[in-house]
N, C-alpha and C positions, 0 to 999 in steps of 0.2 A: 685624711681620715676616710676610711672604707667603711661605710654601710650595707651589708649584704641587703637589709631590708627596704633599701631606699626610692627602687624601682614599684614597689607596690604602696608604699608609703608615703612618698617625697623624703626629703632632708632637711632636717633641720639645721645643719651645717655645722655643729656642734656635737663631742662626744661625750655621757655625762660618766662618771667616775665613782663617782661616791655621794654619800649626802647624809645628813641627822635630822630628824624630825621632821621641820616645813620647809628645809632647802636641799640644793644638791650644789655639787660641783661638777668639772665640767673636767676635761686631761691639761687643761692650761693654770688648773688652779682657780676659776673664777667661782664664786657664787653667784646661786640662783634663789629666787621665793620660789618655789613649788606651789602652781597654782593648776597647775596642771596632771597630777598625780597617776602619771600613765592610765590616762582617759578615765582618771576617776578611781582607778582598781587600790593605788596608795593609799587609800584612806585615814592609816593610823600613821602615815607618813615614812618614814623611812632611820632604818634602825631604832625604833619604837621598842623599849629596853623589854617590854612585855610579851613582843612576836617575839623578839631574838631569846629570851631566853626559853618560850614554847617550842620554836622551829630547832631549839639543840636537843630541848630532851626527848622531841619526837626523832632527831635525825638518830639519835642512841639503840632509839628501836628498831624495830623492821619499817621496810622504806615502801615495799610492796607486799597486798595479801588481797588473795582471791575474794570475790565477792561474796562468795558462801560461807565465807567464814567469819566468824569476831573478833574484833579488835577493841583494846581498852581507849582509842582515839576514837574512834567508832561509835561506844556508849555513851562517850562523853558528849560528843556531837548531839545526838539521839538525844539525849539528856538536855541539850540547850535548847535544841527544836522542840521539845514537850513544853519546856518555862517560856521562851519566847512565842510558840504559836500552836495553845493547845489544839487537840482533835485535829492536826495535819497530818496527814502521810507524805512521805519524800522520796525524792532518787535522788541522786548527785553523780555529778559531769564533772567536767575542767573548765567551762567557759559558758557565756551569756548566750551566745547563739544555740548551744547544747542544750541551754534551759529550754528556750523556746521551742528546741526542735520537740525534746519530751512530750511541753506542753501540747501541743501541735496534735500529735501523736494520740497522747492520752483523750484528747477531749474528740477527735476523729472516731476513735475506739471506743468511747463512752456514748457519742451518739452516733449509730451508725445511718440510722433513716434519715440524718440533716447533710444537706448539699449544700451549707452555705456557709462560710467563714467571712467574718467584718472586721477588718485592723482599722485605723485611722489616717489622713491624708498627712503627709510631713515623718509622720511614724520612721522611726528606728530599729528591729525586731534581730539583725543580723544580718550573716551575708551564705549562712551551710543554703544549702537548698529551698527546703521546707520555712527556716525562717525569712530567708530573700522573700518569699512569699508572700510572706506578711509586712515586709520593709515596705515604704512605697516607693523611695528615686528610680525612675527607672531607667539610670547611669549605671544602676547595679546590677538590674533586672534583665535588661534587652539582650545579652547575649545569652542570658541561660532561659528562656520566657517558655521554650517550649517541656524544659523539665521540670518549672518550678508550677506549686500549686496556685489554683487561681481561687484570690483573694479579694472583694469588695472593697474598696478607701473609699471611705467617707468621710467629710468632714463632721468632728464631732456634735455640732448641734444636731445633725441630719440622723445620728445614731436611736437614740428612742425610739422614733415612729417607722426604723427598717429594721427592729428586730422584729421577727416572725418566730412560728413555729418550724418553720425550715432553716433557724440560723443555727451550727452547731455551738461554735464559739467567739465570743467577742474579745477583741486581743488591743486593749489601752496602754501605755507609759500613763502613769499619773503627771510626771511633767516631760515633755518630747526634749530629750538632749540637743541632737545631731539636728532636730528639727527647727531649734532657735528660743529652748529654754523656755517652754511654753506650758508653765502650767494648767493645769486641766478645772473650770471653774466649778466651783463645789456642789452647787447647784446640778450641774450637766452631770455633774461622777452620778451625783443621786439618781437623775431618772435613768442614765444609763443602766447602773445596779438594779434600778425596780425592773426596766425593762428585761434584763434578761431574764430577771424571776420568775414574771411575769408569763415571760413564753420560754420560761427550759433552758435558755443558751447559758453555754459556760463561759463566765465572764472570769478573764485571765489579768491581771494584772504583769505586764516585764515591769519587776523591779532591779535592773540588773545594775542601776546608773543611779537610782533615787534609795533605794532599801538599803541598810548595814547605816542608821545614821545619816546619812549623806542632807534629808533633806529636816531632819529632826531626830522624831523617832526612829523606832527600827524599819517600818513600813511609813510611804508616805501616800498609802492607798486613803486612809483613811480624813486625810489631811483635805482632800479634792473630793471628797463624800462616793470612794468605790469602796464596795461591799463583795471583793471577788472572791472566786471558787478555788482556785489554781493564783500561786505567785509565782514568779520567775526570778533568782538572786546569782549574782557572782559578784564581779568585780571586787567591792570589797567587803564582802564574807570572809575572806583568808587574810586581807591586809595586804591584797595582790599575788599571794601564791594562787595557783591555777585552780581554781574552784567555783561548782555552781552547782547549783541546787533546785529541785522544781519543785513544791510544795503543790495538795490540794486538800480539801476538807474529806477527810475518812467518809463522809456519808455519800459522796460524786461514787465510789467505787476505786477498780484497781486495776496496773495492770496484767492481761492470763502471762504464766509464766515465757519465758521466754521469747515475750514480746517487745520488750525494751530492756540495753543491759549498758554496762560500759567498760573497759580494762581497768580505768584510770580512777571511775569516779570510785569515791569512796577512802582514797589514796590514804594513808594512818596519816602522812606530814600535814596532806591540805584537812585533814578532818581534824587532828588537833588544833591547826592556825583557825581551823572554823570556827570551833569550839570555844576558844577564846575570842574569837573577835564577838561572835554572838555575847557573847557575858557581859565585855566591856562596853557594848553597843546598850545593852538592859539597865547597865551601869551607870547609863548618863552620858558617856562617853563624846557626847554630841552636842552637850547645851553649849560650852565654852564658848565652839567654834559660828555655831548658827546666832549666837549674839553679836559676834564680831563681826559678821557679814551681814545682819539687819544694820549693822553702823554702817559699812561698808557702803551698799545700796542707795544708802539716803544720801552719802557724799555725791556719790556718782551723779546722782539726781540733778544734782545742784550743781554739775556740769552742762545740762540740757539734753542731756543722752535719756535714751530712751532704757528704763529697767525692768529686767524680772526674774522670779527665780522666788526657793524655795528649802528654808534652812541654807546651808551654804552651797548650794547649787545655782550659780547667779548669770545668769545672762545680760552682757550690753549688746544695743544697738548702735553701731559706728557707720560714718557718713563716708566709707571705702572699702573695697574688698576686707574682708576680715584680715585674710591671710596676710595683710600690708600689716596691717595694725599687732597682728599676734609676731609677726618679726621683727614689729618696732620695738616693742615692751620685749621682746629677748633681750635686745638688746641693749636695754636698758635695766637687766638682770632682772625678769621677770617672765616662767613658762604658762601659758594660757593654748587654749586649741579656739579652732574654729567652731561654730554651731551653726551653719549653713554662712551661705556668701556675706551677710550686714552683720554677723553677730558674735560678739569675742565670748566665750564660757569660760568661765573660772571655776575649780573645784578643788581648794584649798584641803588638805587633811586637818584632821581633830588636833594639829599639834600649831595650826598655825596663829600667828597671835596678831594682837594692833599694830606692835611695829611692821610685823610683814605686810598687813592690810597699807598701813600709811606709805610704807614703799609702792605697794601696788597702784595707791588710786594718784600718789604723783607720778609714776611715769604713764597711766593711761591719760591723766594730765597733759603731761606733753607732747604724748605720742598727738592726741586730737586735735591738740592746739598745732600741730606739723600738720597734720595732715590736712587740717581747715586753709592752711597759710598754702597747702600746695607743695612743703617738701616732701611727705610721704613717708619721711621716716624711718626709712628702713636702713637696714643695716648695710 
């Protein structure tokens, strides 16, 4: 099996094929739980009879239309962003690091007398330039350090008392993905929010991994007590077609024309799959699943693993490299990613249900009980 992408990515050593709802298959015929949702972007899971019949009558249409122009995919979109998040203005991209780059941009442009930007330590924000920036590994950083912008990590408690009048913008994940599933405590969201009220900074929320449902509602700013100016959305906004979006409050201001643009964004297929997943997301779309995995959490518990997480965005703590333990659960027909070196993340679509759950926590069952005994598990 040939992986073009395997050199920047790794291999999973498997190729998948097909799949319905919370599983896929693989070119051998096997089944998997999907718990891994192409980093999350799956949300409504796979052949979700409500994308596939949106993604045909949009493909009926026209497939591309210049920016300046309208489209009935376009108002509809526009139409779900007014009900889901009044008094916002938007742009839309293809992807989560595009969000950010936006945001980046906008809030730079918005204040131009502030020399200061503060993202958080463990943060996630991307890998384009501008949002590398904001990322903190710096496994990602060191080769591009002299073209990307310089960015303050701080850890979150240390945030309140360095916002100043010279910070332009504050740049939070409510819960850190890549970082080890680490939601943001509610308490801290709040003095964060007051503080940059306080002294002018635009407090940005990436929702790029937690927003569209994932970790409740449709936002999970609110959930950790952020009160932000600017959100950051993709992943699953389209239900994983290429889409993202940057939101801020109409009163921040705009950007002068022809300061920010994109070919792609806007696209009629990813603004109808947006347009729908917004609705079904206001819909409810997300209670099912986020009850299934407060089950899920408490079992695990009573493994002696260490848990957290937020709506169905759940992170363990495991006593070996992740990456052993996310190949052992493959192989035991189960996809999961890493969320730094000790920590397996699961991020189940809205379609997955208790049977899938019960397969998952036996084979992370076994896998730890392998891996405590010393066999490791893997495949």
């Amino acid at each position: 099996m040939f992986n073009p992408l395997s050199s920047m990515y790794g291999n999973r050593g498997i190729s998948l094929t097909s799949g319905n709802l919370g599983r896929v298959v693989d070119e051998d015929g096997r089944e998997y739980v999907d718990w891994f949702t192409a980093h999350g972007a799956a949300i409504f899971g796979h052949r979700d009879p409500g994308m596939v019949e949106t993604l045909k009558r949009a493909a009926e249409g026209l497939w591309a239309v210049g920016a300046g122009f309208g489209h009935p995919s376009r108002e509809a979109l526009g139409e779900q962003v007014m009900r889901a998040f009044p008094g916002m203005r938007f742009v839309l991209c293809n992807s989560g690091t595009e969000a950010l780059e936006a945001a980046l941009k906008l809030c730079v442009y918005l204040r131009p007398s502030r020399d200061r930007i503060i993202a958080l330590r463990r943060a996630f924000h991307g890998r384009t330039l501008g949002a590398l920036g904001l990322t903190f590994n710096p496994r990602y950083k060191e080769p591009f350090r002299r073209l990307i912008p310089q960015v303050e990590h701080l850890s979150p408690e240390m945030v309140p008392e360095r916002v100043d009048d010279r910070v332009a913008a504050v740049f939070v994940e409510p819960v850190q993905g890549e970082g080890g599933v680490n939601p943001l405590p509610e308490g801290l969201g709040r003095a964060i929010s007051e503080a940059c009220q306080r002294n002018g900074a635009i407090l940005v929320a990436d929702e790029v991994q937690t927003g569209m449902g994932r970790c409740g509602p449709i936002l999970a700013s609110p959930l950790v007590g952020l009160n932000p100016q600017v959100v950051c959305l993709a992943k699953g906004l389209a239900g994983g077609f290429p889409c993202g979006m940057t939101l801020w409050r109409s009163d921040l201001g705009d950007f002068a024309p022809g300061l920010h643009g994109s070919t792609y964004g806007g696209n009629p297929l990813a603004c109808a799959m947006g347009a729908y997943g917004i609705q079904r997301v206001m819909e409810g779309a997300s209670a099912g699943i986020c009850a299934v995995m407060e089950e899920f959490r408490e079992r695990v518990l009573g493994l002696g693993l260490v848990v957290r997480g937020l709506g169905s965005m759940t992170g363990v703590e495991v006593p070996v490299d992740s990456s052993l333990v996310v190949r052992s659960l493959q192989s035991k027909g189960v996809l999961a990613l890493p969320a730094g070196p000790r920590v397996v993340r699961f991020l189940p679509s809205f379609h997955a249900t208790r049977e899938d759950a019960e397969l998952v926590f036996e084979a992370l069952r076994l896998t730890v009980s392998e891996v405590s005994h010393g066999s490791g598990g893997t495949p």
